[in-house]
C-alpha positions in Angstrom: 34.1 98.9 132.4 35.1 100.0 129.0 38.7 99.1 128.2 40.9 102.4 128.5 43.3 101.2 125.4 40.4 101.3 123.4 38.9 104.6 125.0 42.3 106.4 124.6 42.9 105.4 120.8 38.8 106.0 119.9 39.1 102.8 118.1 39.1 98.8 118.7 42.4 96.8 119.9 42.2 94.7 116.5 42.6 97.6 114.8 44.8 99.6 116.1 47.4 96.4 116.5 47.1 96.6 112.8 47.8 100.0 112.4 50.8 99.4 114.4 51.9 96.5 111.8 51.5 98.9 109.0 53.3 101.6 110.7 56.2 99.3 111.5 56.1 97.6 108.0 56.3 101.1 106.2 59.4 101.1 104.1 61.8 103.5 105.6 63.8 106.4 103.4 67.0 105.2 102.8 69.8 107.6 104.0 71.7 109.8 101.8 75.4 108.4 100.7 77.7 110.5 102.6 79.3 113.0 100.3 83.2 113.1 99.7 86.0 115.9 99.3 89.9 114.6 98.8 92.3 116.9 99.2 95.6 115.9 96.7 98.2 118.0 97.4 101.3 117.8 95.1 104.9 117.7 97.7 103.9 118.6 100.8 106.2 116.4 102.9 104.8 114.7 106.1 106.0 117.3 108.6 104.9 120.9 106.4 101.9 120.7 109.1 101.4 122.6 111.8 99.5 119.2 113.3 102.5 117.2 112.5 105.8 119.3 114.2 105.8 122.5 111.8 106.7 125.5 113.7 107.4 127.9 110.6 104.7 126.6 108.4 101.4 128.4 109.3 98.2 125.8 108.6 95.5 126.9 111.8 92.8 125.7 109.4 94.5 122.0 108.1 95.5 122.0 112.1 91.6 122.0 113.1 90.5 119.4 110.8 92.8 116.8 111.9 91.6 117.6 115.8 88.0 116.6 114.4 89.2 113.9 112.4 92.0 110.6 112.3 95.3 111.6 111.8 97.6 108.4 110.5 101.3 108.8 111.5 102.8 106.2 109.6 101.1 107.0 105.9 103.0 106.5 103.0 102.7 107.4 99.2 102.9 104.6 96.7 105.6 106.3 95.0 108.5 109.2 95.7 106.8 111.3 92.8 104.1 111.8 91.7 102.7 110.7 88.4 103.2 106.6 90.1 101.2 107.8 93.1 98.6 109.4 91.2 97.6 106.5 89.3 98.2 104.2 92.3 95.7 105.8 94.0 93.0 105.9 91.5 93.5 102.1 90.3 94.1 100.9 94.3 97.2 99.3 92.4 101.3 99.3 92.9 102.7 101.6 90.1 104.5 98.8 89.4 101.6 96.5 88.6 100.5 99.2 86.3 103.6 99.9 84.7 103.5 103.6 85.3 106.6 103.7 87.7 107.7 107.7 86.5 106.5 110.4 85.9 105.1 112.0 82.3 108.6 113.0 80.3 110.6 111.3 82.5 114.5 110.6 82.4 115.9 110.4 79.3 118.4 107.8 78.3 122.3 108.7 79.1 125.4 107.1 78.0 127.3 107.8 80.9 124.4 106.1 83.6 125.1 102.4 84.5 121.8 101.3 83.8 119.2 101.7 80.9 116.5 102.8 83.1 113.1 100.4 82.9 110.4 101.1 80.5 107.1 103.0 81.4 103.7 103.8 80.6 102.8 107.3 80.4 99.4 107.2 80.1 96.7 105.4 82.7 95.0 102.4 80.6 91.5 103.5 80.0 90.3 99.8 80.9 91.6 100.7 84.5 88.6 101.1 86.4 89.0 103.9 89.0 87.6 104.9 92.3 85.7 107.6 90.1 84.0 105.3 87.9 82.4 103.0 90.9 81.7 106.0 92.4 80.0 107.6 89.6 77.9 104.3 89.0 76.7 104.2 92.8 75.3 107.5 92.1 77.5 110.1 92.8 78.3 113.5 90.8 82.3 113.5 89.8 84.5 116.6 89.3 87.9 116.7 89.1 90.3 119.9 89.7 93.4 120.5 89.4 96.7 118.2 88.8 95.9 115.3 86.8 99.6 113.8 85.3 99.3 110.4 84.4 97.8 110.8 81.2 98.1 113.5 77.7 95.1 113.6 75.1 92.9 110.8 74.9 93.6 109.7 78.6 92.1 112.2 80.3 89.9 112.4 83.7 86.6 112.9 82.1 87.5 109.5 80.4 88.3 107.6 83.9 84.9 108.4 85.3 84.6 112.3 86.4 81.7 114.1 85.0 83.5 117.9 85.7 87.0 118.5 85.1 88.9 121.8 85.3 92.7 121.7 84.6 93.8 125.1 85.4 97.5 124.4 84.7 99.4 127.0 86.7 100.3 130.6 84.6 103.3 132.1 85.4 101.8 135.2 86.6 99.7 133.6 89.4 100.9 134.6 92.7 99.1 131.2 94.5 99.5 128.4 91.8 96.0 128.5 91.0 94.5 127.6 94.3 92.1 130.4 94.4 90.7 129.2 91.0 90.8 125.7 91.9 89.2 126.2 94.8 86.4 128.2 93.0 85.3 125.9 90.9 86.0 123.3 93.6 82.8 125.3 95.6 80.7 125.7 92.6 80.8 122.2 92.1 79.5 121.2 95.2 76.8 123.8 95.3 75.5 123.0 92.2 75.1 119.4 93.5 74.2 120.1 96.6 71.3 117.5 96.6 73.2 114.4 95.6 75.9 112.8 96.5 79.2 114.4 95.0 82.7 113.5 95.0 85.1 116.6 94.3 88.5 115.4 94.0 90.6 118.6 94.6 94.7 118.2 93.5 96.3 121.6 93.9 99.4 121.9 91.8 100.6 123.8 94.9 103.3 123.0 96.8 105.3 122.1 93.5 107.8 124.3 91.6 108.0 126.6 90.4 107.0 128.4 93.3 104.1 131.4 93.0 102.9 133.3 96.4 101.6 136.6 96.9 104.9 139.0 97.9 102.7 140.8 100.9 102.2 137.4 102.6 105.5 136.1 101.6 107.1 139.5 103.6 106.3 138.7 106.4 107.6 135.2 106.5 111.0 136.5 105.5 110.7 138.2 109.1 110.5 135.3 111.2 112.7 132.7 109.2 114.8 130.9 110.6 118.2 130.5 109.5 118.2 126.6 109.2 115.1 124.1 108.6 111.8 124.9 107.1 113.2 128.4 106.5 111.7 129.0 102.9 109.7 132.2 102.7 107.6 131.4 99.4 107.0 128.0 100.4 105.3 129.2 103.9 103.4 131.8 101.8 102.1 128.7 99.1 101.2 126.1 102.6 99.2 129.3 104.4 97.6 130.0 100.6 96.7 125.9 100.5 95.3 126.3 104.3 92.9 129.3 103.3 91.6 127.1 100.5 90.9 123.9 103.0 89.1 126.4 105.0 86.6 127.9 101.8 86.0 124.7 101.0 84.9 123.6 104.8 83.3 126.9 105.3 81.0 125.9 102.1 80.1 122.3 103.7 79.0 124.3 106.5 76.7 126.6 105.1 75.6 123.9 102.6 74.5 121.8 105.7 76.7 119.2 104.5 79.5 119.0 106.9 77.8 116.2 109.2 77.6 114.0 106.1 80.7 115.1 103.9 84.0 112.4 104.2 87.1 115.1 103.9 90.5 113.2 103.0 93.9 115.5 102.8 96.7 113.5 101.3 99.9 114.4 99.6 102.0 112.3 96.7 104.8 112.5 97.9 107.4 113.7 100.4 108.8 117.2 100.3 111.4 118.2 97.8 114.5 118.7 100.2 116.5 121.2 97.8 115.8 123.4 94.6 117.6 125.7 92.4 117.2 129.3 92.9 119.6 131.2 90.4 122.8 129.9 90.8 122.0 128.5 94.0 121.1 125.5 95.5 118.9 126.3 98.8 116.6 124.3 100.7 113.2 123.6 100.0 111.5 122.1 103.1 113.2 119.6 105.5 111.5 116.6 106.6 113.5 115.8 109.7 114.2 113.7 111.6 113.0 111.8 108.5 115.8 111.1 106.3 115.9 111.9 102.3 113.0 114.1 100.6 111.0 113.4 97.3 112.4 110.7 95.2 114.1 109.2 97.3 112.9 106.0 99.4 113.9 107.3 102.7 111.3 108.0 105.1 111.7 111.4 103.8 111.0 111.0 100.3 107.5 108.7 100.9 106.1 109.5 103.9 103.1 111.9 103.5 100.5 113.5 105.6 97.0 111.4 105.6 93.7 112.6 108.0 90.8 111.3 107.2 87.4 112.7 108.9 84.2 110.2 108.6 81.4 112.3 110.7 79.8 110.0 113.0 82.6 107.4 112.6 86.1 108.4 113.0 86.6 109.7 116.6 88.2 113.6 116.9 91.5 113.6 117.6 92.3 109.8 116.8 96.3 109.0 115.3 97.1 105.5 113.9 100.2 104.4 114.0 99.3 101.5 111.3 101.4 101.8 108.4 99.4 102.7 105.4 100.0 103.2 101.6 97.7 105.6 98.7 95.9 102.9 97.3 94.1 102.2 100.2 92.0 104.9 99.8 90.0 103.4 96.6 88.7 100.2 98.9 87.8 102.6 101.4 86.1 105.2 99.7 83.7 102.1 98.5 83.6 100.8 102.1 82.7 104.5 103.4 80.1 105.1 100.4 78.5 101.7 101.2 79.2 100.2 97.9 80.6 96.7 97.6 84.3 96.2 97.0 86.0 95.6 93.7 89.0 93.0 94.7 90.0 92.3 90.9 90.8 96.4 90.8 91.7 97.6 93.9 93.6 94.1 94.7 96.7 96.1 96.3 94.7 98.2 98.3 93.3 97.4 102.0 90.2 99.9 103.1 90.8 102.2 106.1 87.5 101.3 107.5 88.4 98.9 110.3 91.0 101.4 111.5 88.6 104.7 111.2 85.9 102.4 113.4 88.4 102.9 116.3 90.5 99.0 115.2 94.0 98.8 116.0 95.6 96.4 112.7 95.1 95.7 109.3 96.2 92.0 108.2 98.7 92.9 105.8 102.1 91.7 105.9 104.5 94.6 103.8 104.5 97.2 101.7 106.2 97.9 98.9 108.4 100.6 96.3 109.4 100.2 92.7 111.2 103.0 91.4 114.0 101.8 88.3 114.8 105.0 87.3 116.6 107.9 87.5 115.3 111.4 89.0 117.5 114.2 88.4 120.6 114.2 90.4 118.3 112.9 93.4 117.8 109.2 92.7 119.4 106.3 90.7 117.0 102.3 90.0 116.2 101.4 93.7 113.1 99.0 95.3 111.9 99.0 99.0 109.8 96.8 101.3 109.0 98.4 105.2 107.6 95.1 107.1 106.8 95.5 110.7 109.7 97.5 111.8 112.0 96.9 109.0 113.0 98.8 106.2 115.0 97.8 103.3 115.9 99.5 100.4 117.6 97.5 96.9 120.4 100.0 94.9 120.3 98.1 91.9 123.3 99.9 90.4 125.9 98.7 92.8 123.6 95.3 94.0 123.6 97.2 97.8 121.4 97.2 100.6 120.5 99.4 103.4 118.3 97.6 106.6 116.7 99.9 108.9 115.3 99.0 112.3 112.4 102.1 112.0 111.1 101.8 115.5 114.7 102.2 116.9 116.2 104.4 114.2 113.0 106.0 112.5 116.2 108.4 110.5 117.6 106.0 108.9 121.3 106.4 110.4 122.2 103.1 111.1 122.4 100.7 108.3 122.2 97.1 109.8 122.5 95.1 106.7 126.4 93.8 107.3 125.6 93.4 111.1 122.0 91.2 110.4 123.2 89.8 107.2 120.1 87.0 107.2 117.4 89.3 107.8 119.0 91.5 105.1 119.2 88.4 102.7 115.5 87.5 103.5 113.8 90.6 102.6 115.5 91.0 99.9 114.6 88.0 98.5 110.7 89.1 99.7 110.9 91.7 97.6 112.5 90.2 94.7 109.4 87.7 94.8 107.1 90.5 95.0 108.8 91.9 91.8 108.1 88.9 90.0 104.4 88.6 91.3 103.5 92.4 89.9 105.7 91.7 86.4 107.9 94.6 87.5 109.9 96.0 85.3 113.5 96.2 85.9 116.5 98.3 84.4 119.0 96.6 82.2 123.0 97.2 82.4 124.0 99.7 79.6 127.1 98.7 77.5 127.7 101.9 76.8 128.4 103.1 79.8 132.0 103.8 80.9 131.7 101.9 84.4 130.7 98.4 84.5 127.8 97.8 87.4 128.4 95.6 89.7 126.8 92.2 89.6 123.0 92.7 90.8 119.4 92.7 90.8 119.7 93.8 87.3 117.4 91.7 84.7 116.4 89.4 87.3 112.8 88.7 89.7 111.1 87.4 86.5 111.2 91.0 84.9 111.3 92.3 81.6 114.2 94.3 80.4 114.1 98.0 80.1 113.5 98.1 76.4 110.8 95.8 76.5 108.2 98.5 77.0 107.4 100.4 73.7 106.5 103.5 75.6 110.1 105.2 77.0 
């Protein structure tokens, strides 16, 4: 009897096992890096979603993302404004590693202020190797749009690795800060690069001031306001104008066939500006609570952001972390997502996301920290943080106080425990004084010129330079 193996195949067993060697041997076709789209949005706070408590704020589309993607609860920018956070999270540094603790401008000196605020760079060293640039060299097409604010001529994004830029600096006869535009040549982008991998790195200049929206939409918030809270009319009409462009650009993933391999990150810089001037009056901007404080401050308020991050195929729908996390942990994970190896000596105060978007529960970090030793407006005066485990402390350096916060028990900030836990206070201060010293941060000086002395503090000290050591103010 003929064997039916051999009848079946029409050919001998020899050769078809060797058939089946070469079929198993043949190289396979390596799969596609997945492409990636970061949302930047410049001062949404942490609860201007409709996902994260907003009940005035209209974002259905934002609101659908995060129940397909990871929202993170406990996300935090690097800074309480923006320019710090910006570069933070393209370098996957502290701002006050890098030096760049303000924003472009700035503070200018006063003689009546305390303190000579700290010196700054304004401009994101072009030897800083960002997210972009590894990117770019694993392959992927760059473009840049929008918001870009840590650095003038000579410093700009198509010199830090992105191979499209548009700035479309908002006119003041826009009715929607340039998110339409933005958003245009966000979609053009990734059509035209359809075939490759791409990274569009979309910063609206929206929520910021001055505020633009169309008056028709803006109408009919001014119907349903409410007298107290998130009750501004033009700000609603700016977060449902960010929402419709989130939804164009999803809408083109989609019909590109892209959507099961496209990362999508929406992220703000910093927490939502609490007040603004309108005329000759002062009304409210958004309000964060129950957070405390708003942008530029280091109360919850003024640094917690929204973060949701959706990996296709990874990150399960629906998923919240409650695992603190801080904006330049998204240049480690972008190269852990894209498959590309890290770059510790870059990225070194950064942690990827990863583990945590795999469905793990910790990172093995022990704080975070916040240098800010300037003055903002009327908002904030020189001040440092650390938040480890539960604990929050914040440094005054004018007046050498503290304030310790308990967050799990008192997540608004009401109940300052540094006279009643006078140790615990005294120990992490002193854990972030060392950290100062370990980043070179650096710190304000008194003034002599001004009419009150400061108190006895911080000032000068944690191995930092003085204010007027850094040539650029």
């Amino acid at each position: 009897m003929r064997n039916p193996i051999r009848k079946i195949l029409g050919f001998s067993l020899p050769a078809a096992m060797l058939l089946s060697a070469h079929v198993q041997a043949a190289p396979s076709k390596p799969e596609r890096k997945p492409n990636i789209v970061i949302f930047l949005i410049d001062d949404l706070g942490w609860r201007d979603l409709g996902c994260s408590g907003s009940t005035f704020y209209q974002t259905p589309t934002i609101d659908r993302f995060a129940a397909g993607a990871m929202r993170f609860n406990e996300s935090y920018a690097s800074a309480s404004i923006c320019s710090p956070t910006r570069a933070s999270l393209l370098t996957g540094k502290y701002p006050a590693r890098l030096h760049l603790t303000h924003i472009m401008g700035g503070e200018k000196p006063s003689p009546k202020r305390n303190l000579k605020t700290a010196g700054w760079i304004e401009n994101l060293p072009l030897p800083e190797v960002t997210f972009a640039e590894v990117l770019k060299e694993g392959g992927y097409a760059t473009g840049h749009f929008g918001k870009w604010h840590v650095g003038g001529p000579g410093f700009t994004p198509d010199q830090q690795g992105f191979d499209v830029t548009v700035d479309a600096t908002p006119a003041k006869n826009r009715q929607d800060k340039n998110v339409t535009q933005l958003t245009d040549a966000a979609i053009a982008f990734m059509q035209a690069h359809a075939k490759e991998p791409f990274l569009a790195y979309v910063c609206h200049h929206t929520v910021h001031v001055p505020y633009e929206a169309d008056e028709a939409m803006t109408d009919i918030y001014r119907q349903k306001a409410p007298r107290t809270g998130q009750n501004h009319t033009k700000m609603a009409a700016m977060i449902e104008t960010l929402d419709h462009s989130v939804n164009r650009v999803l809408q083109t993933l989609d019909e590109l066939g892209l959507a099961d391999n496209t990362i999508v990150i929406f992220t703000s810089d910093n927490g939502g500006l609490r007040h603004v001037q309108e005329g000759k009056q002062n009304v409210t901007a958004t309000d964060n609570a129950p957070a405390r404080g708003g942008k530029a401050m280091l109360y919850e308020g003024g640094i917690r952001v929204p973060l949701i991050i959706k990996w296709p195929g990874v990150t399960r729908p629906g998923s919240i972390s409650t695992v603190p996390v801080i904006s330049m942990d998204l240049y480690p994970t972008l190269l852990d997502m894209a498959g590309l190896p890290p770059r510790p000596a870059q990225h070194l105060d950064g942690l990827s996301l990863a583990p945590l978007l795999r469905g793990g529960e910790t990172l093995q970090r022990g704080a975070l920290f916040w240098h800010f030793p300037h003055y903002h407006s009327n908002v904030a005066t020189p001040m440092g943080s650390l938040r480890a485990g539960d604990w929050k402390l914040i440094e005054f350096f004018e007046r050498n106080r503290t304030e310790l916060y308990n967050l799990k028990d008192d997540f608004s900030e009401k109940h300052n425990l540094a006279a009643e836990l006078p140790e615990k206070a005294a120990a992490l201060r002193q854990q972030l004084h060392d950290w100062r010293t370990s980043v070179g941060a650096l710190m304000p000086a008194a003034n002599p010129k001004s009419p009150r002395t400061p108190a006895k503090s911080a000032v000068g000290t944690s191995g930092s330079k003085p204010a007027n050591s850094n040539p650029t103010p």
